[in-house]
N, CA, C and O of each residue as an XYZ file, in Angstrom:
788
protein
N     -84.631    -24.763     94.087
C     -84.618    -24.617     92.682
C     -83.805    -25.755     92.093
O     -82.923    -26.396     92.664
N     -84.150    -25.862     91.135
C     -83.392    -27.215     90.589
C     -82.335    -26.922     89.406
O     -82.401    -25.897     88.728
N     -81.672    -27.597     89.281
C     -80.311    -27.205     88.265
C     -80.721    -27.445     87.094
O     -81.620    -28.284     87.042
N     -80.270    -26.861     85.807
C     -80.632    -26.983     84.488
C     -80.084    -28.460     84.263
O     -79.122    -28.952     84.854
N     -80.866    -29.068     83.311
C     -80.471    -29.898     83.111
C     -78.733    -29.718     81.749
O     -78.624    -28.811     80.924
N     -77.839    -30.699     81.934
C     -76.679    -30.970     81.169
C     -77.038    -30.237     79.516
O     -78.242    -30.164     79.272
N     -76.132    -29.737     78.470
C     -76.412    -29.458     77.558
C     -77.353    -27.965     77.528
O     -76.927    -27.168     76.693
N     -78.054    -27.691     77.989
C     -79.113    -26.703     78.048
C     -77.900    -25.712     77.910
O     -76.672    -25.793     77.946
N     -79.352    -24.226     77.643
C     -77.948    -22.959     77.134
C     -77.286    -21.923     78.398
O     -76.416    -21.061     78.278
N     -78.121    -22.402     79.765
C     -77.860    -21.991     80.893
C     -76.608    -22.404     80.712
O     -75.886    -21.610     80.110
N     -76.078    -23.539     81.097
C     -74.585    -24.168     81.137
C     -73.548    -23.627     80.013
O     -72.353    -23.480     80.267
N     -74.082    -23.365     78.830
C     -73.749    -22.648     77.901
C     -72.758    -21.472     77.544
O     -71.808    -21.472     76.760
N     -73.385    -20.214     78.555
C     -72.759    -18.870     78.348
C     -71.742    -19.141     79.748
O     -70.633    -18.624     79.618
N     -71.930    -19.761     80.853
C     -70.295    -19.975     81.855
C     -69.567    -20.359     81.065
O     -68.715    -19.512     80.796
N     -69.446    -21.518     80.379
C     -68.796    -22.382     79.668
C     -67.747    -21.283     78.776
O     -66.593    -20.953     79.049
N     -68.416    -20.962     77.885
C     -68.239    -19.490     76.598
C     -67.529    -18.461     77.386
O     -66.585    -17.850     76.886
N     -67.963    -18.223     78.673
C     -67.364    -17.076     79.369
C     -66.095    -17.013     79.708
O     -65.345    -16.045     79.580
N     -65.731    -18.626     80.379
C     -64.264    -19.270     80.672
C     -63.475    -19.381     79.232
O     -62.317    -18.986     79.095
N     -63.950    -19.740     78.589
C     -63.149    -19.747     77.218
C     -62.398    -18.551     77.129
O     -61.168    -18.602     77.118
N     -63.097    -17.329     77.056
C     -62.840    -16.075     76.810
C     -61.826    -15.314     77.649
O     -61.041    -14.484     77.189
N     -61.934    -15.746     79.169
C     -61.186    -15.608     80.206
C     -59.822    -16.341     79.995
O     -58.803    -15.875     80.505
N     -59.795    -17.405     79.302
C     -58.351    -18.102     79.073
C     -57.992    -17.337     78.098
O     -56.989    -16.626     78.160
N     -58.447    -17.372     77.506
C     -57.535    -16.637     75.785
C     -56.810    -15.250     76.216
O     -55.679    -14.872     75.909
N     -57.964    -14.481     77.162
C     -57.280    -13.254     77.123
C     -58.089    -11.957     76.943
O     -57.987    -11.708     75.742
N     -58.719    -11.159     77.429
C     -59.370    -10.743     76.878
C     -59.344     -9.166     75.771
O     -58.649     -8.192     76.059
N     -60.089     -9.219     74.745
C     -60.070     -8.842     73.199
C     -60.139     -7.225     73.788
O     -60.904     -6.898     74.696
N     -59.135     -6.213     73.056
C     -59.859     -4.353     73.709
C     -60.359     -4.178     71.956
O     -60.363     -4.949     70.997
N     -60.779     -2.641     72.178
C     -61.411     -2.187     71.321
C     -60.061     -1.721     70.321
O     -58.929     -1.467     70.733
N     -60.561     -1.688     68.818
C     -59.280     -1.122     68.276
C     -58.828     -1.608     67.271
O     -59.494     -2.586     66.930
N     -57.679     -1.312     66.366
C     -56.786     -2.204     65.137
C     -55.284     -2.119     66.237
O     -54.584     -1.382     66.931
N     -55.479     -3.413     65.761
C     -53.415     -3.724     66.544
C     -52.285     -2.366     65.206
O     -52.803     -1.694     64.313
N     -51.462     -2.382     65.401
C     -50.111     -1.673     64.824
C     -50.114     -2.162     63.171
O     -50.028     -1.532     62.116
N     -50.274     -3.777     63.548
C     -50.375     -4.493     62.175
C     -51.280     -3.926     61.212
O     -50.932     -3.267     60.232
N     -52.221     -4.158     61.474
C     -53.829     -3.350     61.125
C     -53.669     -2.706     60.313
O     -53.780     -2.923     59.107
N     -53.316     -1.596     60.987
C     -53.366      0.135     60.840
C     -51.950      0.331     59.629
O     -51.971      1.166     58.725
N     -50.927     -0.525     59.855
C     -49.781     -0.525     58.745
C     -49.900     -1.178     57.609
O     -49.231     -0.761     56.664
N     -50.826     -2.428     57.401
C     -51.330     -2.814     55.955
C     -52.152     -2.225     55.542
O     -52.263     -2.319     54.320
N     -53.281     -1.210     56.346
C     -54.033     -0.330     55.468
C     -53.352      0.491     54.720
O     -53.502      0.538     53.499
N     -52.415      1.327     55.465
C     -51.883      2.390     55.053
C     -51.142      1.788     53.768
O     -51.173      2.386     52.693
N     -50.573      0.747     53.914
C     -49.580      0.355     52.864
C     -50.566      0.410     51.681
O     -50.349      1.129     50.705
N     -51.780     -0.460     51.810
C     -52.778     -0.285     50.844
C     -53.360      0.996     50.138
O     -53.566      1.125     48.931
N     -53.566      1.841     51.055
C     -53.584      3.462     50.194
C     -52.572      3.737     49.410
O     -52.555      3.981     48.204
N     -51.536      3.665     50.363
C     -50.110      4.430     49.403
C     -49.949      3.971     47.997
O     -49.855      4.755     47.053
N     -49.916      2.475     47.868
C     -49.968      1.682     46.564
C     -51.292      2.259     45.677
O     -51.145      2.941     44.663
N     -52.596      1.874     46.225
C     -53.465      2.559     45.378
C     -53.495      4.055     44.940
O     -53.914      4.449     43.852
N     -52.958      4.886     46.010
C     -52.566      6.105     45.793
C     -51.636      6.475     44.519
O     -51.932      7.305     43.659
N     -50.676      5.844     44.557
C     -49.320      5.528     44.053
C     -49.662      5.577     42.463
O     -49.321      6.381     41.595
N     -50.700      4.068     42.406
C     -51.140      3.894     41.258
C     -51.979      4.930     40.301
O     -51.725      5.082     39.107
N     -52.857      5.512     40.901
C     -53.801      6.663     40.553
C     -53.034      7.724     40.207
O     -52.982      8.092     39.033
N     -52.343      8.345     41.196
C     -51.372      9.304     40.795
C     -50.924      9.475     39.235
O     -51.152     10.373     38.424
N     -50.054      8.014     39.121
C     -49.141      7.827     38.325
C     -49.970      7.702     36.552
O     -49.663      8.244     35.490
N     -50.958      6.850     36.870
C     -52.089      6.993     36.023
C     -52.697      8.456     35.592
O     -52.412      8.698     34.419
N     -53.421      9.446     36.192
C     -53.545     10.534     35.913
C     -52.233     11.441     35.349
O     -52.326     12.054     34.285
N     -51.011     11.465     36.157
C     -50.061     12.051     35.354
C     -49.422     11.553     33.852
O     -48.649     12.157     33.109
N     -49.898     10.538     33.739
C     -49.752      9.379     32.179
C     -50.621     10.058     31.363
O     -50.222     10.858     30.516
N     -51.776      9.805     31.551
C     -53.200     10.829     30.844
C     -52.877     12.214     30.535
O     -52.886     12.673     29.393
N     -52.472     13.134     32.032
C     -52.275     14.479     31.496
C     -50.853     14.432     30.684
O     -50.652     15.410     29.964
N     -50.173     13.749     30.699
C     -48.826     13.932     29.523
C     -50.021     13.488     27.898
O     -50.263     14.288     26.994
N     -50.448     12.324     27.967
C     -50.836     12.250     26.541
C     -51.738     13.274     25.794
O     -51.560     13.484     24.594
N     -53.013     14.110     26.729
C     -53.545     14.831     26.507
C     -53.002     16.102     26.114
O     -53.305     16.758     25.117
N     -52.118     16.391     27.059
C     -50.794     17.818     26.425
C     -50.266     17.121     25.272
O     -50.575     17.952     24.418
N     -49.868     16.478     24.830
C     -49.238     16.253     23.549
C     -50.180     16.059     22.275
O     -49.834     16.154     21.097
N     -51.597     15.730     22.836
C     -53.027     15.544     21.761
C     -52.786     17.178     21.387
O     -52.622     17.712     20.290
N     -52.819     17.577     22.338
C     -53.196     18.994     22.535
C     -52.229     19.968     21.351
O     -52.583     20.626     20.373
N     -50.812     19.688     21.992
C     -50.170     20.215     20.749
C     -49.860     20.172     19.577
O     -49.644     21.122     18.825
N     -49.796     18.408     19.229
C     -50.261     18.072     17.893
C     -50.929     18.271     17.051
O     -50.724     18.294     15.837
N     -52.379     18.543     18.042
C     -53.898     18.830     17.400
C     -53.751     20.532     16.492
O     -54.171     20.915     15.400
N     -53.072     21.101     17.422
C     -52.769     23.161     17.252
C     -51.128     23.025     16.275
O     -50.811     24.043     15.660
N     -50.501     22.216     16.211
C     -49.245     21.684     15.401
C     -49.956     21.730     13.882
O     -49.592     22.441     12.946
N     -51.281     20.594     13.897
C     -51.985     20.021     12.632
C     -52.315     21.364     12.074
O     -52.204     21.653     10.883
N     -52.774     22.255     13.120
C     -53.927     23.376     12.501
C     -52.964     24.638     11.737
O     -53.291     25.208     10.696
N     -51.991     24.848     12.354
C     -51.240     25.667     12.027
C     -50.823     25.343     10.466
O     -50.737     26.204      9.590
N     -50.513     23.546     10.237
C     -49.594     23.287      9.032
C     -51.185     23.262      7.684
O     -51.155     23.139      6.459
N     -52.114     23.399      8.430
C     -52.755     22.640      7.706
C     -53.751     24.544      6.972
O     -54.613     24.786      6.127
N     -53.077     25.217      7.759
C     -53.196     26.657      7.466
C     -52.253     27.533      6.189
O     -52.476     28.320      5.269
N     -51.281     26.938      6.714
C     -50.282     27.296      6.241
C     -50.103     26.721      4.376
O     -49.926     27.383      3.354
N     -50.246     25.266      4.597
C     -50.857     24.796      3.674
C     -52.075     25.335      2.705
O     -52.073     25.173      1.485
N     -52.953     25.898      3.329
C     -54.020     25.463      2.598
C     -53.562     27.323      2.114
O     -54.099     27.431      1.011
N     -52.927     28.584      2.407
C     -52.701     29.067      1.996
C     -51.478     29.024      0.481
O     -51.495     29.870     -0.413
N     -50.601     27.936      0.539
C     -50.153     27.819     -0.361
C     -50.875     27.324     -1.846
O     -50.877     27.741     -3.004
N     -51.557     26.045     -1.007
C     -52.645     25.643     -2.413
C     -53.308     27.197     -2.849
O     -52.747     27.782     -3.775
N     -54.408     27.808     -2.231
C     -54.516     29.151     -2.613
C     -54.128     29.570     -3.566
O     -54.962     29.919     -4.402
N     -52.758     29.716     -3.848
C     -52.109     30.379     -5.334
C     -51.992     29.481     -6.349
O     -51.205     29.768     -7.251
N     -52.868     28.001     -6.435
C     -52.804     27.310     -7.388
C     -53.744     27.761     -7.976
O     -53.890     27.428     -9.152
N     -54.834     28.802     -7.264
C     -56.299     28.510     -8.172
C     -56.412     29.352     -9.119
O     -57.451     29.510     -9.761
N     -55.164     30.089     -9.333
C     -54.844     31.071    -10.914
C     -54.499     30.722    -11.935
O     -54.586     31.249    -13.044
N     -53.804     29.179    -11.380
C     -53.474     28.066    -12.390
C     -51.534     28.696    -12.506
O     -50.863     28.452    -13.509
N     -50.983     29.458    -11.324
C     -49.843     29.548    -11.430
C     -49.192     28.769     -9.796
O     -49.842     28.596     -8.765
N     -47.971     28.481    -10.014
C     -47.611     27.671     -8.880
C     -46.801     28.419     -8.010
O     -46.120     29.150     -8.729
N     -46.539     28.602     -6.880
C     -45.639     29.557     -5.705
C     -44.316     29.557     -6.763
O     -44.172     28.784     -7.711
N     -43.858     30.089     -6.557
C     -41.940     30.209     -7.087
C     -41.281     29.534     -5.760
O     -41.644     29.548     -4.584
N     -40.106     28.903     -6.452
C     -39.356     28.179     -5.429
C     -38.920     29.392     -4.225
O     -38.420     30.496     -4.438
N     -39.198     28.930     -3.252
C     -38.811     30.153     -1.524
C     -38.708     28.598     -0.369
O     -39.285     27.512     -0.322
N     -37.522     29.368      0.509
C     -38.230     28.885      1.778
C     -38.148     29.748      2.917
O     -37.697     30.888      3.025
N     -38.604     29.080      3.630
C     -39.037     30.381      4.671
C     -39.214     29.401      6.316
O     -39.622     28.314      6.725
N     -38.695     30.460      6.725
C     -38.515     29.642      8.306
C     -39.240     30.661      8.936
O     -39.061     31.821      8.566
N     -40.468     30.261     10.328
C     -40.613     31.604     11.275
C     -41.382     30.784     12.408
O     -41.513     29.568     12.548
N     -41.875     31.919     13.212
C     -42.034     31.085     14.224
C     -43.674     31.543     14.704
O     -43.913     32.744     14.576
N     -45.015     30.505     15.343
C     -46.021     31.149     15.363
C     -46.525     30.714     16.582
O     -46.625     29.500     16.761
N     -46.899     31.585     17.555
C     -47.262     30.655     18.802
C     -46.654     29.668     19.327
O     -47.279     28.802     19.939
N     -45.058     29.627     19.142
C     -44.428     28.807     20.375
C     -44.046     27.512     19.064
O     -43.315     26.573     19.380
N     -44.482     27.585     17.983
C     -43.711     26.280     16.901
C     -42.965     27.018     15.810
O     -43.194     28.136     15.348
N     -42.015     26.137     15.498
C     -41.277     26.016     14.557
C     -42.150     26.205     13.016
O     -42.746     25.178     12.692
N     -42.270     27.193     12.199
C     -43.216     26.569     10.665
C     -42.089     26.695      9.547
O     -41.506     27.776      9.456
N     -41.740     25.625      8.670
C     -40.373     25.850      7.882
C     -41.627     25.348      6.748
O     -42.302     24.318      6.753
N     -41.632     26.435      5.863
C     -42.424     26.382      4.596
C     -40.971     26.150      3.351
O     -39.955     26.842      3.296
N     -41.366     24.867      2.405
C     -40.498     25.034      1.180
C     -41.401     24.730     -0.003
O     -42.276     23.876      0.139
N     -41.238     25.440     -1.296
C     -41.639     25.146     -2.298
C     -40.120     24.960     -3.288
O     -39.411     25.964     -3.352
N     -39.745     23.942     -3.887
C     -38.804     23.436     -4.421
C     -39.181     22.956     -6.007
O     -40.239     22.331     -5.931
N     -38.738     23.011     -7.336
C     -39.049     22.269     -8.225
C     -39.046     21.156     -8.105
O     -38.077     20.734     -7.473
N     -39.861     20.305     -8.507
C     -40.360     18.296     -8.277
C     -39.268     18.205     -8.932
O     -38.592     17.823     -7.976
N     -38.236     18.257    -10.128
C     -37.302     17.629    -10.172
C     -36.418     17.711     -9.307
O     -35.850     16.623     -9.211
N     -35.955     18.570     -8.525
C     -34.788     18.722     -7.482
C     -34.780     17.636     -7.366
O     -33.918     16.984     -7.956
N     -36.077     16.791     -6.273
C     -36.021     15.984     -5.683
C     -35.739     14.598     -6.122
O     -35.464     13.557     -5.526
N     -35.878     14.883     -7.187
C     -34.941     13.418     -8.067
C     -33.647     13.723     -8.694
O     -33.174     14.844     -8.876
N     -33.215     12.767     -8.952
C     -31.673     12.903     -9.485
C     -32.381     13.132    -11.229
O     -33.238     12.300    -11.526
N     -32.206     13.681    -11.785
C     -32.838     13.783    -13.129
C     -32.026     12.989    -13.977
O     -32.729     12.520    -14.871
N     -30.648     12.585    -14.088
C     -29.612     11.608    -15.082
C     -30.452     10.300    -14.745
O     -30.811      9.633    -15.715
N     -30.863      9.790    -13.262
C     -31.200      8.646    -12.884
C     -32.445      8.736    -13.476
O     -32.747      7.686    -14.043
N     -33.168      9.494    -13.541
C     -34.674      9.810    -13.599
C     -34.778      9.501    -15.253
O     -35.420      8.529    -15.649
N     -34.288     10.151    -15.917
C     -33.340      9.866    -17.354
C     -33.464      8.289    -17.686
O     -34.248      7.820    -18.511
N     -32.552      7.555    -16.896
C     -32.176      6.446    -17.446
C     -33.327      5.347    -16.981
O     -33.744      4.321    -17.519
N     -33.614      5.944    -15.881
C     -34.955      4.872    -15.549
C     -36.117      5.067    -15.851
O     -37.093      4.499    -15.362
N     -36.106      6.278    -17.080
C     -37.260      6.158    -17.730
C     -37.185      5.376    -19.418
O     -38.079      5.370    -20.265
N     -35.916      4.815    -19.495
C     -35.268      4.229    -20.387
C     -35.496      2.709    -20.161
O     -35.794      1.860    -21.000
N     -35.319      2.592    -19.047
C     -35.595      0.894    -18.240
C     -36.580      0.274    -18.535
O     -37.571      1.000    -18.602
N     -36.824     -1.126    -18.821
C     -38.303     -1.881    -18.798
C     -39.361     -1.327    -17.623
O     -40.557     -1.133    -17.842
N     -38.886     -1.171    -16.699
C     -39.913     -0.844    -15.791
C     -39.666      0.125    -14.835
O     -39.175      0.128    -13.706
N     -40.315      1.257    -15.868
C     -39.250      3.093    -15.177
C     -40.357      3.782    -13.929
O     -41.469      4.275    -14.122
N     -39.885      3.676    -13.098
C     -40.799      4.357    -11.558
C     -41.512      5.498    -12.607
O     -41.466      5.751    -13.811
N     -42.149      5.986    -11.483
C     -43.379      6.891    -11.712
C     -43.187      8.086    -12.002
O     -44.026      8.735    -12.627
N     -41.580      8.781    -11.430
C     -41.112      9.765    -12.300
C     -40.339      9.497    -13.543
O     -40.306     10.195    -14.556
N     -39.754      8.435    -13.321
C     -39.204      8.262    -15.198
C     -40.238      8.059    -16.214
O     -40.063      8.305    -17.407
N     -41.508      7.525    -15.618
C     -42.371      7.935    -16.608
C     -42.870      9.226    -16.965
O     -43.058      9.613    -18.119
N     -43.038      9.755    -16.109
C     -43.361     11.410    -16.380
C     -42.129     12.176    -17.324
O     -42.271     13.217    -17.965
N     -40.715     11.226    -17.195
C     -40.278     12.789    -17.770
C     -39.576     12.190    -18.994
O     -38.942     12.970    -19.706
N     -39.622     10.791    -19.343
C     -39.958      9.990    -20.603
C     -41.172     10.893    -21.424
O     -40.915     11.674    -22.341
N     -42.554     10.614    -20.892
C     -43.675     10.818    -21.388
C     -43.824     12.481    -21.715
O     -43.851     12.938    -22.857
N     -43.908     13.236    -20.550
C     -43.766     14.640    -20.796
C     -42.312     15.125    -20.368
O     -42.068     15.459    -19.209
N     -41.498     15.138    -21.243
C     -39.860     16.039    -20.871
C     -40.056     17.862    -20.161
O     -39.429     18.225    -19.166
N     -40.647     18.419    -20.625
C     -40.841     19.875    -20.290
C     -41.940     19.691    -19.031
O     -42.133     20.774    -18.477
N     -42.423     18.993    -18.661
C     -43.125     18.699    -17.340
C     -43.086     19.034    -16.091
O     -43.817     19.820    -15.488
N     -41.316     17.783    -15.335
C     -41.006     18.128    -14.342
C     -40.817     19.730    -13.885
O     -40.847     20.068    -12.701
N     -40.630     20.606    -14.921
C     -40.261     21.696    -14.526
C     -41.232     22.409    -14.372
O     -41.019     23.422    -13.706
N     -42.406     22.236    -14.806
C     -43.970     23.085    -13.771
C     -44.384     22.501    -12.986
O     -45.415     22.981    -12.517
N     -43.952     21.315    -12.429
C     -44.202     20.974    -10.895
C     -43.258     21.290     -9.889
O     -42.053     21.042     -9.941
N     -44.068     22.033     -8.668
C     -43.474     22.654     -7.516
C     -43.789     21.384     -6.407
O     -44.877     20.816     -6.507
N     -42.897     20.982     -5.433
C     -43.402     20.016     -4.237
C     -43.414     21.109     -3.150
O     -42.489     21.921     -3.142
N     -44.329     21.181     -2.296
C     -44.408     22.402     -1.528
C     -44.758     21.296     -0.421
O     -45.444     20.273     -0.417
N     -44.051     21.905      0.417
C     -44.336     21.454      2.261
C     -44.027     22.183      3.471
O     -43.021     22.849      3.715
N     -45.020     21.963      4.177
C     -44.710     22.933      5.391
C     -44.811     21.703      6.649
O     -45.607     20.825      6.979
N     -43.686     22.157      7.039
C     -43.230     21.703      8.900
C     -43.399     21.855      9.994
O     -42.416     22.464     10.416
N     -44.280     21.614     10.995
C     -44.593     22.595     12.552
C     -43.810     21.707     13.073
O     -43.791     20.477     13.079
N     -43.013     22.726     13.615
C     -42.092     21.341     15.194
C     -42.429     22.382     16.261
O     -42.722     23.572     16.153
N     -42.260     21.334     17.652
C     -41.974     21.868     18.513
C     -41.459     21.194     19.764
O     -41.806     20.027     19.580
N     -40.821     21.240     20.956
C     -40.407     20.809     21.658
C     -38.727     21.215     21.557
O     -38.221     21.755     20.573
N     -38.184     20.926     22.484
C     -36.904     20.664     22.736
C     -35.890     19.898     22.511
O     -34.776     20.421     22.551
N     -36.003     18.530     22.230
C     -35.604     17.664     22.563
C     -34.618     17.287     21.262
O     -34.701     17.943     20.223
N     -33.810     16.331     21.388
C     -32.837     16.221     20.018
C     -33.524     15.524     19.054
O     -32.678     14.812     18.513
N     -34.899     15.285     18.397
C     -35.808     14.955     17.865
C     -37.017     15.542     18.118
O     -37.937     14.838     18.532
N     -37.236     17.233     17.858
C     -39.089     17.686     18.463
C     -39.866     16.582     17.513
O     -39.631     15.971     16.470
N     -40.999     16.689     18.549
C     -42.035     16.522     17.452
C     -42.359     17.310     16.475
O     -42.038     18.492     16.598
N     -43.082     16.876     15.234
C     -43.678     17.464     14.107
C     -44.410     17.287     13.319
O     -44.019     16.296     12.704
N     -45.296     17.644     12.909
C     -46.588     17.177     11.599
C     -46.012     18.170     10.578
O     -45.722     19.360     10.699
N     -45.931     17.302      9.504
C     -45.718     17.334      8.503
C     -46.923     17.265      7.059
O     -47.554     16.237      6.811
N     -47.067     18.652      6.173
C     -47.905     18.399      5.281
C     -46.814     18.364      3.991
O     -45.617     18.587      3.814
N     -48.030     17.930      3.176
C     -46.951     18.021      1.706
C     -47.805     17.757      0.338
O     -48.823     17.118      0.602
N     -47.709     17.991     -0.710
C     -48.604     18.432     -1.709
C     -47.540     18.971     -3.347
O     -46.348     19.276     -3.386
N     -48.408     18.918     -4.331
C     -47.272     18.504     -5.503
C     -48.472     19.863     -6.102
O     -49.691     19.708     -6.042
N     -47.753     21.233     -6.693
C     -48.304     21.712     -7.286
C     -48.111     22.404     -8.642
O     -47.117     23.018     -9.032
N     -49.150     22.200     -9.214
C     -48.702     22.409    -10.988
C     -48.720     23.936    -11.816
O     -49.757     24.595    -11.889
N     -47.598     24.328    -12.339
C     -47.608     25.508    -12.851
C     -48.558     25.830    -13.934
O     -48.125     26.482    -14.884
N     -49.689     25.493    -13.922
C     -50.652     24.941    -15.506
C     -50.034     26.222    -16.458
O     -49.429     25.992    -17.505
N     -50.377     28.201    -15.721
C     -49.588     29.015    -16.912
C     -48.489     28.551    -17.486
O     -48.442     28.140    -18.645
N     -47.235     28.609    -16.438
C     -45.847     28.580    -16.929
C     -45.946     26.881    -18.146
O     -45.086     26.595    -18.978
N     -47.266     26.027    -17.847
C     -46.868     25.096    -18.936
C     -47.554     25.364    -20.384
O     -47.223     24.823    -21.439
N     -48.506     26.248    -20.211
C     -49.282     26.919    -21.334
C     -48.226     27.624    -22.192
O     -48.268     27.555    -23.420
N     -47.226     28.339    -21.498
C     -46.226     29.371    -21.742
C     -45.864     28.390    -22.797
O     -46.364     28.307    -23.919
N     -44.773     27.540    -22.195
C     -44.168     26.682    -22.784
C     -44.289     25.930    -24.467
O     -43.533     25.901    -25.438
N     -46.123     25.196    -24.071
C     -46.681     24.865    -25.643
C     -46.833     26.059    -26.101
O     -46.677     25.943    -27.317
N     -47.070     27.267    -25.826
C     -47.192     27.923    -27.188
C     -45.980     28.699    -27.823
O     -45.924     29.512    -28.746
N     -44.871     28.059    -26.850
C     -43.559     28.426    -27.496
C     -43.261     27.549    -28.444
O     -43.054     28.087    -29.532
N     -43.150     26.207    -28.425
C     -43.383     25.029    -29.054
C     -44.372     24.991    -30.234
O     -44.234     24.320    -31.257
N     -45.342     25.776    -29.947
C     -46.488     25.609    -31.439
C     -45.746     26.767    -32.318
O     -45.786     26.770    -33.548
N     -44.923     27.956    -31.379
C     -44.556     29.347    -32.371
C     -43.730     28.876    -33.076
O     -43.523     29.543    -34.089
N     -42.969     27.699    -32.938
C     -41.705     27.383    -32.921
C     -40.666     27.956    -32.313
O     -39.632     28.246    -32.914
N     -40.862     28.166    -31.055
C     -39.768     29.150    -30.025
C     -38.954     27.849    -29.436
O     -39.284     26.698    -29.721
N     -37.970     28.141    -28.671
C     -37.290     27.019    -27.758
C     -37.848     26.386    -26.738
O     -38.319     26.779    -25.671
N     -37.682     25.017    -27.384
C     -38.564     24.142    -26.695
C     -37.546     23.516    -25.635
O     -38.017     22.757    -24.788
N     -36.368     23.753    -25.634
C     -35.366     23.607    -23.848
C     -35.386     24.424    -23.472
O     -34.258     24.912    -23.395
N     -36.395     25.219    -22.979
C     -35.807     26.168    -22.008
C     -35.755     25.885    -20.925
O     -36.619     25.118    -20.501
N     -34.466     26.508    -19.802
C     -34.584     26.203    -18.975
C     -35.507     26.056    -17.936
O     -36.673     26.028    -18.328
N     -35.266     25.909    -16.182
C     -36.153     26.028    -15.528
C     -36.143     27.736    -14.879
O     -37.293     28.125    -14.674
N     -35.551     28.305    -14.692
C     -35.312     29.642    -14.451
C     -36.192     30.424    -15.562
O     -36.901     31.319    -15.101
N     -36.243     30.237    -16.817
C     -37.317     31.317    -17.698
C     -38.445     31.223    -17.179
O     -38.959     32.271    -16.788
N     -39.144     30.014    -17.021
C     -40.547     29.695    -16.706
C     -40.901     30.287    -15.219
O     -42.013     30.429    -14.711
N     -40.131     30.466    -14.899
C     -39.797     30.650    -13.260
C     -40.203     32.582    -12.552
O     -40.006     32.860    -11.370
C-alpha cells in the first residue's frame, strides 16, 4: 500500500490528535469559575428584579391610597357643596373623624378669617388692591356670606402623612338677601357676622 501523499487529510487527524495529547486532555463539564460567574449573574439580575418589583408594589400601594384618600375628600366635599343648592352656606364647624383607616378634618370658616381684614382694608385703599381688597372695597357686607370650606384626608404615620386636600369658597346667597333687604328697610346695615350666621 502506498503512503498518502504530504498535506492530504490522512496526515491530518494524527497531526490534530498529538496536538490534543500535548495540551491535555478537555473532561466534560463547567470548571468552579464557570459555575461562580453564572451564579453571580443570577443573583445581580435577581437582585435587580426583586428590587424593581418591590419599587412598583410601593408606588402602586400609595396610587392606591391616594386614589381612596381622593374619593373619600371628594365625598365629603361634594356633600358640603350639597347645602349650597338652597342658596344657604354650612355655618362655620369643624369636625375631625376618622373613615376607613384616614384622618377626614372638615372646616367651614368665614372667607374673611382668612385675611387680616385691617390689611384687607388698607389694600383695598392701595393703587393696586389684591383680589380680596377688591371685594371688600367693592362689596363691604360681602366677605361675611362667604364660607371657605375644606376637607383633609391624611393618612400614614409618619411626621408628615400624606394628604389630598379639597377646598372650595361658598356663598351665603340667603344670609346676603337678608342683609339687602335690611338695607332697602332701612335696618342696620353693620351688622355683624354672628346675626347672619
Amino acid at each position: 500500500m502506498s503512503s498518502p501523499a504530504p498535506g492530504t487529510r490522512d496526515q491530518a487527524v494524527p497531526r490534530a490528535a498529538t496536538l490534543l495529547s500535548a495540551a491535555g486532555t478537555r473532561r466534560a463539564g463547567f470548571t468552579l469559575f464557570e459555575v461562580l460567574a453564572a451564579a453571580l449573574i443570577l443573583v445581580i439580575v435577581g437582585t435587580i428584579t426583586i428590587g424593581s418589583m418591590n419599587a412598583n408594589l410601593a408606588r402602586m400601594t400609595d396610587a392606591r391610597l391616594r386614589l381612596e384618600a381622593a374619593r373619600i375628600a371628594d365625598s365629603a366635599m361634594a356633600d358640603l357643596e350639597a347645602t349650597l343648592f338652597d342658596g344657604t352656606a354650612p355655618k362655620p364647624f369643624s369636625d375631625e373623624n376618622e373613615i376607613d383607616g384616614y384622618r377626614v378634618k372638615i372646616s367651614v370658616v368665614p372667607f374673611g378669617t382668612l385675611f387680616d381684614m385691617d390689611q384687607a382694608e388698607a389694600d383695598a385703599e392701595s393703587k393696586s388692591p389684591s383680589l380680596f381688597g377688591t371685594i371688600v372695597q367693592e362689596f363691604p357686607g360681602l366677605p361675611q356670606h362667604l364660607r371657605s370650606m375644606r376637607v383633609e384626608v391624611s393618612w400614614g404615620d409618619g411626621a408628615v402623612p400624606d394628604s389630598v386636600v379639597r377646598t372650595t369658597i361658598g356663598f351665603d346667597h340667603a344670609g346676603a338677601l337678608e342683609q339687602i333687604e335690611e338695607r332697602a328697610n332701612g335696618g342696620d346695615t353693620t351688622s355683624d357676622e354672628g346675626a347672619t350666621e
